[in-house]
C-alpha positions in Angstrom: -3.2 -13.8 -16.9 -4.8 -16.0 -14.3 -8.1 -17.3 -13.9 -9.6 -18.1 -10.8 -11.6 -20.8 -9.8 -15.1 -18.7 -10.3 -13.9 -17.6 -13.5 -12.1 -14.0 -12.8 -9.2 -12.7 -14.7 -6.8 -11.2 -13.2 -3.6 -9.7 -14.5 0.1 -9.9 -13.2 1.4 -6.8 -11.7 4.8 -6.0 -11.5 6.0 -8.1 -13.8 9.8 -8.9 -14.8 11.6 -11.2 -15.9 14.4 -13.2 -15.2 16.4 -14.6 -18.2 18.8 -17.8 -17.5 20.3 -17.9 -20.7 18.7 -18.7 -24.2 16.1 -21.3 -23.1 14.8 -20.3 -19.7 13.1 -17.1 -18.6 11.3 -16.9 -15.3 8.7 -14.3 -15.3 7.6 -13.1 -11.8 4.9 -11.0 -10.5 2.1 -10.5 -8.1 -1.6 -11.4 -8.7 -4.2 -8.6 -9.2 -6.0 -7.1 -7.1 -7.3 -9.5 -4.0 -6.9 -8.8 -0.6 -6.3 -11.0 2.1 -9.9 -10.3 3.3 -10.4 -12.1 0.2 -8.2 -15.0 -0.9 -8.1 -16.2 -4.7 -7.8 -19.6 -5.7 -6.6 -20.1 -8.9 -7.2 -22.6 -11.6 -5.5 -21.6 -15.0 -2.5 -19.5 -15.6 -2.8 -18.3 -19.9 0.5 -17.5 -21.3 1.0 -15.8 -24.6 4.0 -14.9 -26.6 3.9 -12.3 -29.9 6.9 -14.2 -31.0 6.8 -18.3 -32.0 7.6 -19.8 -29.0 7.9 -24.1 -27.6 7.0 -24.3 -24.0 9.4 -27.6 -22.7 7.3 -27.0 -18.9 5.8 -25.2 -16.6 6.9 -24.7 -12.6 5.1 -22.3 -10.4 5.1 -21.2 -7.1 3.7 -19.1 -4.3 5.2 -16.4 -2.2 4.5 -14.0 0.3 
């Protein structure tokens, strides 16, 4: 989920993910819904896991 900077959520869509062996997944998708009449800046990416789970870091970035 990712929250912009006036507070919307929006959801990933199409997701997947891309497993690098036991300790690193990369999970990649687009942002919701926004246009390019209207950009989104964002402030907060919330990650959640069903499972027990350490997060060592966090690296993001931004595509076409």
């Amino acid at each position: 989920m990712l929250v912009t900077t006036d507070g919307r959520r929006d959801t990933l869509t199409e997701v997947r993910l891309d497993r690098r062996g036991e300790s690193v997944v990369s999970l990649i998708g687009r942002a919701g819904p926004g246009t390019t009449a209207e950009p989104r800046s964002y402030r907060v990416l919330e990650l959640w896991s069903e499972v027990p789970l350490r997060l060592d870091g966090i690296r993001g970035a931004v595509g076409p």
